[in-house]
N, CA, C and O atoms as a MOPAC input file, in Angstrom:
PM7 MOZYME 1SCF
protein

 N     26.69100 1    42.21400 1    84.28700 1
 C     27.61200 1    42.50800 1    83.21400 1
 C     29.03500 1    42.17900 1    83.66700 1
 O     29.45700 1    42.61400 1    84.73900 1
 N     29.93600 1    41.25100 1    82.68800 1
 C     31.07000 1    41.16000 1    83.20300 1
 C     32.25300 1    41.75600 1    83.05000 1
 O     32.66900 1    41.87300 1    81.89700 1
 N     32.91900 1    42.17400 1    83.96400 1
 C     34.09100 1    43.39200 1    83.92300 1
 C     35.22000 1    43.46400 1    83.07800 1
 O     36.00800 1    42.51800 1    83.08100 1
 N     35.39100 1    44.32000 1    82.44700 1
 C     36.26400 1    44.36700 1    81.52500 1
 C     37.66300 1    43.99000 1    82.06600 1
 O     37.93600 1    43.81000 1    83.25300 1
 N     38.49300 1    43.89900 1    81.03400 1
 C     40.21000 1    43.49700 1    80.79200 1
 C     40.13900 1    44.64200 1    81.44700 1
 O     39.14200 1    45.32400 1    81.21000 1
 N     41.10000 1    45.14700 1    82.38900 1
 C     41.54400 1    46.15600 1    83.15800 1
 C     43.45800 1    46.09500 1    83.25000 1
 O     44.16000 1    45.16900 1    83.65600 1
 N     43.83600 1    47.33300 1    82.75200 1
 C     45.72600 1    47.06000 1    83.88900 1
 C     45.02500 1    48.05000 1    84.86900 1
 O     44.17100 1    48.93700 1    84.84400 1
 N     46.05800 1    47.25600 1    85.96300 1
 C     45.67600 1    47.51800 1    87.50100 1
 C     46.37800 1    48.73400 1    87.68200 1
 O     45.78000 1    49.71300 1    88.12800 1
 N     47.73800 1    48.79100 1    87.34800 1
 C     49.32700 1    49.54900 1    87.77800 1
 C     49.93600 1    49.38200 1    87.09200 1
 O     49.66800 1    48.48000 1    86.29900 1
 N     50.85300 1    49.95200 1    86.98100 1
 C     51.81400 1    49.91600 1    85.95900 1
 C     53.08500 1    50.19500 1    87.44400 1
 O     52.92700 1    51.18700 1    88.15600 1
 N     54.20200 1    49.24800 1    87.70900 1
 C     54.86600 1    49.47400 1    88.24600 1
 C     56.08000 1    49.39000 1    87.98500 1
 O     56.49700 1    48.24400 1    87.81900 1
 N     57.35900 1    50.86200 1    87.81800 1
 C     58.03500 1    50.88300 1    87.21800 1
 C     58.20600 1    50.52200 1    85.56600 1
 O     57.59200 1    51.03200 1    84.62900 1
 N     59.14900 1    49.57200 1    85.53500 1
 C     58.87000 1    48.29600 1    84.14600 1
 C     58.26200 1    47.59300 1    83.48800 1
 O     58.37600 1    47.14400 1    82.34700 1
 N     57.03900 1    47.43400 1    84.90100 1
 C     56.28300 1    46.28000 1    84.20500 1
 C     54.65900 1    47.16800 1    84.24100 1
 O     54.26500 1    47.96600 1    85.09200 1
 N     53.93500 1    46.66600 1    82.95900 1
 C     52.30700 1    46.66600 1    83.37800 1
 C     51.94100 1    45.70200 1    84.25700 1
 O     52.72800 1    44.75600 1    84.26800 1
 N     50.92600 1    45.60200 1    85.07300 1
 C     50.39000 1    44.57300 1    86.13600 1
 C     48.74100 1    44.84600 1    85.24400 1
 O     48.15400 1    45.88300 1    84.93500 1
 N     48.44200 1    43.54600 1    85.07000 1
 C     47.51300 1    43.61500 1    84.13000 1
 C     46.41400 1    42.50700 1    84.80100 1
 O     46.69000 1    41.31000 1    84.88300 1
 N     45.17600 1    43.05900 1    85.25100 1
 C     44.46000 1    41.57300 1    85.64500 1
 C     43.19300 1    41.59600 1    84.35400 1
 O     42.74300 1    42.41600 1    83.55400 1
 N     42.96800 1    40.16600 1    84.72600 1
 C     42.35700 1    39.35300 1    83.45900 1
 C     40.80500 1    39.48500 1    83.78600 1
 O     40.68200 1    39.82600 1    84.96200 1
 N     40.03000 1    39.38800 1    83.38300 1
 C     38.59400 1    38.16100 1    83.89600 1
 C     38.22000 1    37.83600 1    82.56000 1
 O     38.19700 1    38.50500 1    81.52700 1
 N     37.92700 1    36.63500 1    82.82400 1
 C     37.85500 1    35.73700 1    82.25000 1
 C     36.05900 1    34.73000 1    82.33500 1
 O     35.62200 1    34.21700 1    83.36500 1
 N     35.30200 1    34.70700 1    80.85300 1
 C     34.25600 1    34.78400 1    80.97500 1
 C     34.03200 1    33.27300 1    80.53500 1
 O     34.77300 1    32.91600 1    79.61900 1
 N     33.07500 1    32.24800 1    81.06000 1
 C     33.00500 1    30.96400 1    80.80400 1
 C     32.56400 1    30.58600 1    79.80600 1
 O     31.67800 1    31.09200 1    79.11700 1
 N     33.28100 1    29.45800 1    79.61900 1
 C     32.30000 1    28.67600 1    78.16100 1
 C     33.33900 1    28.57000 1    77.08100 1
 O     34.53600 1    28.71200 1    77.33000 1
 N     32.93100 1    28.35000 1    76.02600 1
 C     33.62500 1    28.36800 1    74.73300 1
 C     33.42600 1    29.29400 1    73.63500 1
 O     32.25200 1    29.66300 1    73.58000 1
 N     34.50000 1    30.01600 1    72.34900 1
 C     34.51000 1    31.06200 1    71.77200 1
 C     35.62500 1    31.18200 1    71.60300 1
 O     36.61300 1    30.55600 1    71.98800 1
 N     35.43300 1    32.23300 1    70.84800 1
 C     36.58200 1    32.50600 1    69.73500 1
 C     38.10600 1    32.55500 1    70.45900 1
 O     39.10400 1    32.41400 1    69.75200 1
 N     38.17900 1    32.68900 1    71.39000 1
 C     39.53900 1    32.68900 1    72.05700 1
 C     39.89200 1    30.98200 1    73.36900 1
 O     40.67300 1    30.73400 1    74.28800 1
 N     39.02200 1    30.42000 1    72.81600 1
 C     38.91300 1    28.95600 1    73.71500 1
 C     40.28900 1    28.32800 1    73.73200 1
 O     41.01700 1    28.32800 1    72.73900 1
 N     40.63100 1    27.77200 1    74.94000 1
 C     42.16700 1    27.80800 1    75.08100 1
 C     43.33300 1    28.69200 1    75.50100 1
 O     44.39400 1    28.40700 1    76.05600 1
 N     42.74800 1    30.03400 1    75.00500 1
 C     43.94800 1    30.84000 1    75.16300 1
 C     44.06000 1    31.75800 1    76.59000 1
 O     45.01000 1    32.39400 1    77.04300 1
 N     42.57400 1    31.53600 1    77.14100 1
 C     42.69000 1    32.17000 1    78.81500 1
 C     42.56800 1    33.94400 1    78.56900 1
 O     42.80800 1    34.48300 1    77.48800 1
 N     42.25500 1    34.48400 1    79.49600 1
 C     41.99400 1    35.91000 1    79.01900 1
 C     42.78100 1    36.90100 1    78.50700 1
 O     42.44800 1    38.03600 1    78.16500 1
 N     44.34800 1    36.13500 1    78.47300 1
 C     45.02000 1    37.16600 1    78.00600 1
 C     45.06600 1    36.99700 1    76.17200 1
 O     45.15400 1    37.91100 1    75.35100 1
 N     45.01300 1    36.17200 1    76.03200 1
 C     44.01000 1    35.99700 1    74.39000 1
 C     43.48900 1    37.09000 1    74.11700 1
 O     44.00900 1    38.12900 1    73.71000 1
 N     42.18600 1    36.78000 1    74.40500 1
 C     40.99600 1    38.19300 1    74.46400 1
 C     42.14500 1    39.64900 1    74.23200 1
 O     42.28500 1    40.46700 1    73.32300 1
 N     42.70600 1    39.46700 1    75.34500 1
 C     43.48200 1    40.93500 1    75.90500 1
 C     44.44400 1    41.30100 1    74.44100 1
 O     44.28000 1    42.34300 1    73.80700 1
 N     45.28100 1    40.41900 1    74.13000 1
 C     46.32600 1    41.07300 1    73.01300 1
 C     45.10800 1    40.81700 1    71.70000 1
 O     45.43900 1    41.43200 1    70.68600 1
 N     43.93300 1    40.11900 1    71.56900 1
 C     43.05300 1    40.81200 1    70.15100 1
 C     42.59200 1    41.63900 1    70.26600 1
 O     42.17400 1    42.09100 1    69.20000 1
 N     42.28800 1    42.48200 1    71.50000 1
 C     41.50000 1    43.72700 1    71.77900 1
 C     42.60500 1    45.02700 1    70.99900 1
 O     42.40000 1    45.94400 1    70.20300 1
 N     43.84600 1    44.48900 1    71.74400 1
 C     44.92500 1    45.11500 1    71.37100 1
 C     44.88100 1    45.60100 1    69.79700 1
 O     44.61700 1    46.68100 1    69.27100 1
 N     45.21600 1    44.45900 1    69.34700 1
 C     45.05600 1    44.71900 1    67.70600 1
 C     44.13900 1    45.11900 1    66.85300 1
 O     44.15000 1    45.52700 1    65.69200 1
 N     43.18500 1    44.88300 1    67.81600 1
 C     41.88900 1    45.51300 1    66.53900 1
 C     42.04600 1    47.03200 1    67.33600 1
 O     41.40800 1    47.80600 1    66.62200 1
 N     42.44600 1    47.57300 1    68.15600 1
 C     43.00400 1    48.83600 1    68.49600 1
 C     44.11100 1    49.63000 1    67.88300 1
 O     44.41900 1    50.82000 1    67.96000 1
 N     44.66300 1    48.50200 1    67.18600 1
 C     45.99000 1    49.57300 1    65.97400 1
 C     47.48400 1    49.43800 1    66.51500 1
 O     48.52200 1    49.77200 1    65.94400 1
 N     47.25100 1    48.65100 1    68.22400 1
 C     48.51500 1    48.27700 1    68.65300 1
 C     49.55300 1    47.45100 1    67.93900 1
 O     50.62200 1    47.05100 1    68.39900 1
 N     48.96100 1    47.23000 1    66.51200 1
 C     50.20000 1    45.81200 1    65.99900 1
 C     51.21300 1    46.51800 1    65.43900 1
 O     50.91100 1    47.52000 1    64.79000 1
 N     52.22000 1    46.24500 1    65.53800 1
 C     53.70800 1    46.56700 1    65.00100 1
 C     54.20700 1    46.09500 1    63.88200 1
 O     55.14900 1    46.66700 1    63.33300 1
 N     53.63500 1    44.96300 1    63.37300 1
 C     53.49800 1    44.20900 1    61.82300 1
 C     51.83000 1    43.21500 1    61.85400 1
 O     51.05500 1    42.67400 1    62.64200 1
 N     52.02200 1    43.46900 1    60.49100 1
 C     50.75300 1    42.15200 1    59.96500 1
 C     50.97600 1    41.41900 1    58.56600 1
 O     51.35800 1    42.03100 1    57.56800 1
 N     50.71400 1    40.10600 1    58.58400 1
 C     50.26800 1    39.53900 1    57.70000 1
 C     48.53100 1    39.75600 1    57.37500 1
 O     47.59200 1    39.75200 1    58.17100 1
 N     48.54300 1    39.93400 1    55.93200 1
 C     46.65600 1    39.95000 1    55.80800 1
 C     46.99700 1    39.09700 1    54.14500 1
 O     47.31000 1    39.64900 1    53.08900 1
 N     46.78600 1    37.51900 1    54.43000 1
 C     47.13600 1    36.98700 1    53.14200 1
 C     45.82700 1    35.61100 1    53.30100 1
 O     46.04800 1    34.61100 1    53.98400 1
 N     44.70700 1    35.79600 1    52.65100 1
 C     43.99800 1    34.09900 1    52.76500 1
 C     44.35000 1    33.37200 1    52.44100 1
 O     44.06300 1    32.33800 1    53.04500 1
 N     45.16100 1    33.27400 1    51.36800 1
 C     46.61800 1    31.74700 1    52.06900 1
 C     47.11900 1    31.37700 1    52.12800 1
 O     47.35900 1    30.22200 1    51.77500 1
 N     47.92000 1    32.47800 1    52.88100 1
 C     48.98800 1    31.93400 1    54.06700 1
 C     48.72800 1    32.23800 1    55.56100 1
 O     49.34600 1    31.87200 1    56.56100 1
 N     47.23700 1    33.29300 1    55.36900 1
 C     47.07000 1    33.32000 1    56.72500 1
 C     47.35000 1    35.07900 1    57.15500 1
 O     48.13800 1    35.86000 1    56.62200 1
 N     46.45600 1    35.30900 1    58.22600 1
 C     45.90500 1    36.47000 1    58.83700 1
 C     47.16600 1    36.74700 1    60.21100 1
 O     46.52900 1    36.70700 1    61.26300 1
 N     48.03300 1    36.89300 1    60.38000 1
 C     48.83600 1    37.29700 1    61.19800 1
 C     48.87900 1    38.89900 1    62.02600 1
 O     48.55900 1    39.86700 1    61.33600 1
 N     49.21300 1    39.10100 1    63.25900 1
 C     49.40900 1    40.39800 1    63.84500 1
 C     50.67500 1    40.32300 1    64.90100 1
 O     50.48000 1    39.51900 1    65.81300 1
 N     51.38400 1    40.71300 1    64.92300 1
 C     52.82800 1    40.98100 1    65.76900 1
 C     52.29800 1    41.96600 1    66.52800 1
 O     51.42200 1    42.74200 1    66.14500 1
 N     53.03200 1    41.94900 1    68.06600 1
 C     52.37100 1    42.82400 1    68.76700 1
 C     53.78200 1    42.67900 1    69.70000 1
 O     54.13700 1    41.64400 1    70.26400 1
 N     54.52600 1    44.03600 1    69.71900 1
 C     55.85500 1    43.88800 1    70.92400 1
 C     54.84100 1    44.93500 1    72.19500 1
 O     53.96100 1    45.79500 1    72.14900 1
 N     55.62800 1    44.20500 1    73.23500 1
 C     54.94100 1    45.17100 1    74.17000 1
 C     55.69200 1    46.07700 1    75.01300 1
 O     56.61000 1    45.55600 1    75.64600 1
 N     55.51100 1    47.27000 1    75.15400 1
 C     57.27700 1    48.48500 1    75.40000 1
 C     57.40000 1    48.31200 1    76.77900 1
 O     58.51300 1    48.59700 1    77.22100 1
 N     56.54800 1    47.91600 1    77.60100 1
 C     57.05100 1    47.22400 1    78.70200 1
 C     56.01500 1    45.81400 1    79.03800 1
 O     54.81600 1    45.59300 1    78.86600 1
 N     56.95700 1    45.16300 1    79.50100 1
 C     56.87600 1    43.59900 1    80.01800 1
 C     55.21100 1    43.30300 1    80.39800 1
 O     54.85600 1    44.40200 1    80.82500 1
 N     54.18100 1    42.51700 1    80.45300 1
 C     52.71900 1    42.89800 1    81.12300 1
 C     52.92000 1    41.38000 1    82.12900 1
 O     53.35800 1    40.25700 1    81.88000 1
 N     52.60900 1    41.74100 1    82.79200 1
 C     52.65000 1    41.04100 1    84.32100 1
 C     51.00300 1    40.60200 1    84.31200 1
 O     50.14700 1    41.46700 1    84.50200 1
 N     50.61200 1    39.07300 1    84.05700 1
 C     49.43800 1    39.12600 1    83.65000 1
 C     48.80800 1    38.38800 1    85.30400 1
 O     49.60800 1    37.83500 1    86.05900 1
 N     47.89000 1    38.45900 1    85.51700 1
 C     47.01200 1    37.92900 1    87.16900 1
 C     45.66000 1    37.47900 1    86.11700 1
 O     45.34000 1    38.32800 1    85.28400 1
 N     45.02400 1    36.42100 1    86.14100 1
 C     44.22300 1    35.93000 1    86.07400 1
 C     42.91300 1    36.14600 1    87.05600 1
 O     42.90800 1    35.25700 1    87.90700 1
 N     41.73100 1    37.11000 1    87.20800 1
 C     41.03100 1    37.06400 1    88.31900 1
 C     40.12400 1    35.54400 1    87.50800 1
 O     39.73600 1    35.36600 1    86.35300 1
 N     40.08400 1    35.01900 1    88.26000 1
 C     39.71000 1    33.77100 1    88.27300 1
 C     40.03000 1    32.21600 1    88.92300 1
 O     41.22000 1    32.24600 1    89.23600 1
 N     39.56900 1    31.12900 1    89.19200 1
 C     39.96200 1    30.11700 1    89.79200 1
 C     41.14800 1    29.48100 1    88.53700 1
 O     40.70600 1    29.35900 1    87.39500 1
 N     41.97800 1    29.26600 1    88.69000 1
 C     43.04100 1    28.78800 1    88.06200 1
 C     43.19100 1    27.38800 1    87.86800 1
 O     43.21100 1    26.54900 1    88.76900 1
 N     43.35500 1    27.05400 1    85.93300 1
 C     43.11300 1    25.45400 1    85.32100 1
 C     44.35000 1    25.08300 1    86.04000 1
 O     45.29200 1    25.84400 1    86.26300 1
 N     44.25300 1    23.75000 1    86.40500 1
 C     45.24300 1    22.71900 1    86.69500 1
 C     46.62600 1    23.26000 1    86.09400 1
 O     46.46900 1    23.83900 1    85.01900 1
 N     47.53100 1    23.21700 1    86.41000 1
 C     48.36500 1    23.57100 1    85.71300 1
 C     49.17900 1    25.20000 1    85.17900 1
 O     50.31000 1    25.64700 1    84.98200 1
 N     47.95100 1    25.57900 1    85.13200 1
 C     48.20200 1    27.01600 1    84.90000 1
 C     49.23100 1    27.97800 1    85.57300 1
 O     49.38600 1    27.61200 1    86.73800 1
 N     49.85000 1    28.86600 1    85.33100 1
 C     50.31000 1    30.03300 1    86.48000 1
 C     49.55200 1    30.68800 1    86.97500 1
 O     48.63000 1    31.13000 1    86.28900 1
 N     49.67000 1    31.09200 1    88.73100 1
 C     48.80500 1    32.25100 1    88.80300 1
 C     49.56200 1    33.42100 1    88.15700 1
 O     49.00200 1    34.19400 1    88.93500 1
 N     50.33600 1    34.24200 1    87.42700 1
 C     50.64400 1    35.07000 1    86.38900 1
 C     51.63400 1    34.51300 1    85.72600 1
 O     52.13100 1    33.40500 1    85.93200 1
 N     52.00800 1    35.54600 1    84.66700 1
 C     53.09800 1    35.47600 1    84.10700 1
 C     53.44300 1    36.52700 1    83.54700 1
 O     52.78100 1    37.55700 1    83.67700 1
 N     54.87400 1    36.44400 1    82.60000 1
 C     54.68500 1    37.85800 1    81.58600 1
 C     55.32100 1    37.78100 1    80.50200 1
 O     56.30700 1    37.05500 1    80.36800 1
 N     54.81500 1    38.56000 1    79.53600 1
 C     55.05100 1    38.87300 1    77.75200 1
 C     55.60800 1    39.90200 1    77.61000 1
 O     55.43700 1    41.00100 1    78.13800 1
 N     56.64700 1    39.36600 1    76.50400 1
 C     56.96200 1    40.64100 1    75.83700 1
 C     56.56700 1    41.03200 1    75.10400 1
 O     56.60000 1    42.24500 1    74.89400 1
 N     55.98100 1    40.15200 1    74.33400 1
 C     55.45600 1    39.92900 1    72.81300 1
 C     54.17400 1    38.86200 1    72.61000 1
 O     53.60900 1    38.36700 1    73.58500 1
 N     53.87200 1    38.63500 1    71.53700 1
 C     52.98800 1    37.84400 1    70.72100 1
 C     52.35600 1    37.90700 1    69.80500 1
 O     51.76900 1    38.94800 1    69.51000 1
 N     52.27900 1    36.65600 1    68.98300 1
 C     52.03700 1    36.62900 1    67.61800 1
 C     50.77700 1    36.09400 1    67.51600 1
 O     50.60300 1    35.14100 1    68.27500 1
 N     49.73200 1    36.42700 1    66.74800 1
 C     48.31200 1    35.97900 1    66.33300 1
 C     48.03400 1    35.66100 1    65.11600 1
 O     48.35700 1    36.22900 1    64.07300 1
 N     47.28200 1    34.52000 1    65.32600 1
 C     46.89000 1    34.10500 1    63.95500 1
 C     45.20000 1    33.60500 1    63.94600 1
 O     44.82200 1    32.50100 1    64.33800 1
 N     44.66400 1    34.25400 1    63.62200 1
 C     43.27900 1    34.29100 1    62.67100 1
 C     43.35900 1    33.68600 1    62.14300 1
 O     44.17200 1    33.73300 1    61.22000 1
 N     42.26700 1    32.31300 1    62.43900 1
 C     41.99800 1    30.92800 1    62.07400 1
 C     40.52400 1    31.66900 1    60.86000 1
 O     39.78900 1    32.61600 1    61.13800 1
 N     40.51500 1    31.04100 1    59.88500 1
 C     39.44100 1    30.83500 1    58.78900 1
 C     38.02000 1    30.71700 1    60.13700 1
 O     37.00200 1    31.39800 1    60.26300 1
 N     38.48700 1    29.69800 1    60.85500 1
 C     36.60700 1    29.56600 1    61.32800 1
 C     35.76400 1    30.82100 1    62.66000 1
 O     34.62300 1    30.97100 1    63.09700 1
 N     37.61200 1    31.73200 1    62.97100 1
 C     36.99000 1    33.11400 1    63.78900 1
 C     37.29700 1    32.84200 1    65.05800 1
 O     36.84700 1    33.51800 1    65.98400 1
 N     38.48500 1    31.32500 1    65.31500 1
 C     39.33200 1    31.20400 1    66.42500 1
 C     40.71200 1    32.08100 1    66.42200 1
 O     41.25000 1    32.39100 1    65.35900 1
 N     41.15700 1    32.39500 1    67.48900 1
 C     42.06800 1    33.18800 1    67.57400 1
 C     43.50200 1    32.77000 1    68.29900 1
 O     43.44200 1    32.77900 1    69.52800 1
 N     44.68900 1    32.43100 1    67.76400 1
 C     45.47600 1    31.46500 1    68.30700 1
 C     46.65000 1    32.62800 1    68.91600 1
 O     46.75500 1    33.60800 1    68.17900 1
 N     47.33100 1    32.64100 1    69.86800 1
 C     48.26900 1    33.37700 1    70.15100 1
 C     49.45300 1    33.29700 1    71.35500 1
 O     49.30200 1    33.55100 1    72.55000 1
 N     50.68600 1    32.86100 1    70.65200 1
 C     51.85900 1    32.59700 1    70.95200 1
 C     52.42700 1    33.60000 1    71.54000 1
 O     52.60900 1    34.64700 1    70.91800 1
 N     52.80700 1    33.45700 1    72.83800 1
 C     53.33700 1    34.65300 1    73.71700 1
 C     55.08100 1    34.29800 1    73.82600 1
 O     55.53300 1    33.19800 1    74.14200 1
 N     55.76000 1    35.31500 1    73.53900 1
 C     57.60000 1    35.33200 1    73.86700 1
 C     57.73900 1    36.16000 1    75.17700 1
 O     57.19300 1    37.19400 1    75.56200 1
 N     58.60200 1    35.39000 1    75.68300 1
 C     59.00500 1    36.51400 1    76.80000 1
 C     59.60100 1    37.55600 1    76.75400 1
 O     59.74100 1    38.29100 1    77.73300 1
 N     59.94500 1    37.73500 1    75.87900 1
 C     60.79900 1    39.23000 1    75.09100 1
 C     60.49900 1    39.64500 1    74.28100 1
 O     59.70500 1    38.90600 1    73.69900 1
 N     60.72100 1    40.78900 1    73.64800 1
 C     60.68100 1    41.89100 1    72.70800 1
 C     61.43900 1    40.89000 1    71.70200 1
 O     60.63500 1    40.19500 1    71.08100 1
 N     62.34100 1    40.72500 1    71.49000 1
 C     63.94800 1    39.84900 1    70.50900 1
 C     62.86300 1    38.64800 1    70.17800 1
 O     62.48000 1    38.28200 1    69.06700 1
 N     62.56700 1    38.25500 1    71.18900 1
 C     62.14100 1    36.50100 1    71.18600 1
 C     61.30600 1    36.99800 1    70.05900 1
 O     61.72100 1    36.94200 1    68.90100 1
 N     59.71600 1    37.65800 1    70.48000 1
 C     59.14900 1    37.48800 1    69.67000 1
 C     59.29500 1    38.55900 1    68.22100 1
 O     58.53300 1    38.43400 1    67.26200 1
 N     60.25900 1    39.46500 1    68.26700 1
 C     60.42900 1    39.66500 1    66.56600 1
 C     60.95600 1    38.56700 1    66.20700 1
 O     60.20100 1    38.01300 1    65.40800 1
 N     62.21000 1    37.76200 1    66.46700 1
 C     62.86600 1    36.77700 1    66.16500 1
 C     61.57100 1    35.80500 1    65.43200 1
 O     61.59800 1    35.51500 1    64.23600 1
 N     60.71200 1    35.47000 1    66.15500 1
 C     59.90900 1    34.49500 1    65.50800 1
 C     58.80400 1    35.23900 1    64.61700 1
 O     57.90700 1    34.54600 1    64.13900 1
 N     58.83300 1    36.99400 1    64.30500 1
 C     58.08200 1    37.57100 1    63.78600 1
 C     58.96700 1    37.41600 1    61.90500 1
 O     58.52300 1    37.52800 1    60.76200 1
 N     60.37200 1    37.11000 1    62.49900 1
 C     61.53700 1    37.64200 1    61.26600 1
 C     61.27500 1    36.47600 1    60.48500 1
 O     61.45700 1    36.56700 1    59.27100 1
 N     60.71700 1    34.95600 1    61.16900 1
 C     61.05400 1    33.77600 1    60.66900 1
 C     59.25100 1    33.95200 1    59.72200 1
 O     59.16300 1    34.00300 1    58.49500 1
 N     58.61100 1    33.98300 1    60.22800 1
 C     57.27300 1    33.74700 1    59.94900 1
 C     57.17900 1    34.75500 1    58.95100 1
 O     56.07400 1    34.76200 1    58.40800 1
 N     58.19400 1    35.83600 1    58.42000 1
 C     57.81300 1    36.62800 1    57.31800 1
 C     59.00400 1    36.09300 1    56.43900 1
 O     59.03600 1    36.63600 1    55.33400 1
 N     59.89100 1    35.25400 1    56.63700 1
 C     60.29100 1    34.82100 1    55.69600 1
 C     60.15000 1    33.79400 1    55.24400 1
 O     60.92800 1    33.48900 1    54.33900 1
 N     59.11900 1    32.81800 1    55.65700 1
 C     58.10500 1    31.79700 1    55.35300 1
 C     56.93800 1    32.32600 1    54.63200 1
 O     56.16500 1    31.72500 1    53.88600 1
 N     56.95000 1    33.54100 1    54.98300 1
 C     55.84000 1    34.42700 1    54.13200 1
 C     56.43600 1    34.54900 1    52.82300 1
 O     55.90400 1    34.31000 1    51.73900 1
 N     57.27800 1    34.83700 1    52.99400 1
 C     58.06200 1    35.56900 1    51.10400 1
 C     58.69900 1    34.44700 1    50.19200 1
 O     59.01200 1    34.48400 1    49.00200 1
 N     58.78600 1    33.49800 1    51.07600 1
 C     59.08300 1    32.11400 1    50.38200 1
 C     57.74800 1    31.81800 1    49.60500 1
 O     57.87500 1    31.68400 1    48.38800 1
 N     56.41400 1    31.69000 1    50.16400 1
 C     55.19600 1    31.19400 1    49.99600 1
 C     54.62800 1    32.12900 1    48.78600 1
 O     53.89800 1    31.76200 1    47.86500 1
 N     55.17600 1    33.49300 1    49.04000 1
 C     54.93900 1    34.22100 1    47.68500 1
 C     55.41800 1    34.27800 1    46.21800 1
 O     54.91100 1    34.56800 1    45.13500 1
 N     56.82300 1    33.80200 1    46.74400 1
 C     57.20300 1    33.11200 1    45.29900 1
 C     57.55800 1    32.44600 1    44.70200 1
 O     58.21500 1    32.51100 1    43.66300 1
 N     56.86400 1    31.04800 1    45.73400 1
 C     56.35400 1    29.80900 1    44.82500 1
 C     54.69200 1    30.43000 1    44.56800 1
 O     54.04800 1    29.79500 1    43.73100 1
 N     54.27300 1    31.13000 1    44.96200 1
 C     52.79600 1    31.28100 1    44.31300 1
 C     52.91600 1    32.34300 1    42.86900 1
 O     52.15800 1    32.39000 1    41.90000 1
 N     53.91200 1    32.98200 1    43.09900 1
 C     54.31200 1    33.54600 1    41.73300 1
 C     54.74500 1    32.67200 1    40.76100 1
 O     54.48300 1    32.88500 1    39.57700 1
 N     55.26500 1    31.88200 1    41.05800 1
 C     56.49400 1    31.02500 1    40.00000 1
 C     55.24400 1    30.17200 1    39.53900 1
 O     55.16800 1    30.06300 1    38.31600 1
 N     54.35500 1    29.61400 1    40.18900 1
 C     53.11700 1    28.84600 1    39.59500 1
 C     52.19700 1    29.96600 1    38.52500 1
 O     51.66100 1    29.64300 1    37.46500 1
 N     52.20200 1    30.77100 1    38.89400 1
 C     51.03800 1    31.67100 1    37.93600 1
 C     51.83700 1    31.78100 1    36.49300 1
 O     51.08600 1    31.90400 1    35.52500 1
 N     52.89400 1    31.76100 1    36.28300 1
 C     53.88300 1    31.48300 1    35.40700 1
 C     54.06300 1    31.08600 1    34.61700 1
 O     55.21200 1    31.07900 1    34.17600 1

């Protein structure tokens, strides 16, 4: 059985958060285990805003009150960091049950891009109003 998302410590400021990370392909393909980690989050009640619109799209905002210091237990893709850290991130729930998610390094960063994406939202609502019209 393979071991769950675990935080290790929490030191001072930051969470220290290690990953594992399970092979193959699925709903979080691409996004490495900290994917997994902030949808666990949300289907836990951690989101701070949501979009729930089929179409314009399934959105979840997620600030995090301190910084997560992420470690990958795993052999590390080309390229990759061995960690990093979030302040934030935004998810979006793909129609086919992929899960896409944009990490900010800040709290600001990612409302900032939470402020833009809901006013792309309210734009989209009323041109869909002005058509029913």
């Amino acid at each position: 059985m393979a071991k769950k998302n675990q935080i290790s410590a929490i030191e001072g400021e930051k969470v220290i958060l290690v990953l594992n990370t399970r092979q193959g392909p699925g709903k979080f393909e691409g996004e490495g285990a900290i994917g997994e980690y902030m949808y666990e989050q949300s289907m836990a009640g951690a989101c701070d805003d949501d979009i729930q619109d089929e179409g314009f799209g399934i959105y979840d905002l997620i600030l995090l009150e301190k910084p997560v210091v992420v470690v990958e237990d795993r052999k590390l893709v080309k390229g990759e960091p061995a960690y990093w850290t979030a302040g934030g991130a935004i998810l979006f729930h793909r129609e086919s049950g992929f899960v896409d998610v944009t990490y900010y390094d800040t709290k600001k960063e990612a409302q900032d891009a939470w402020n833009k994406l809901m006013s792309d939202y309210e734009a989209y609502i009323e041109e869909f109003e002005d058509e029913e019209y």
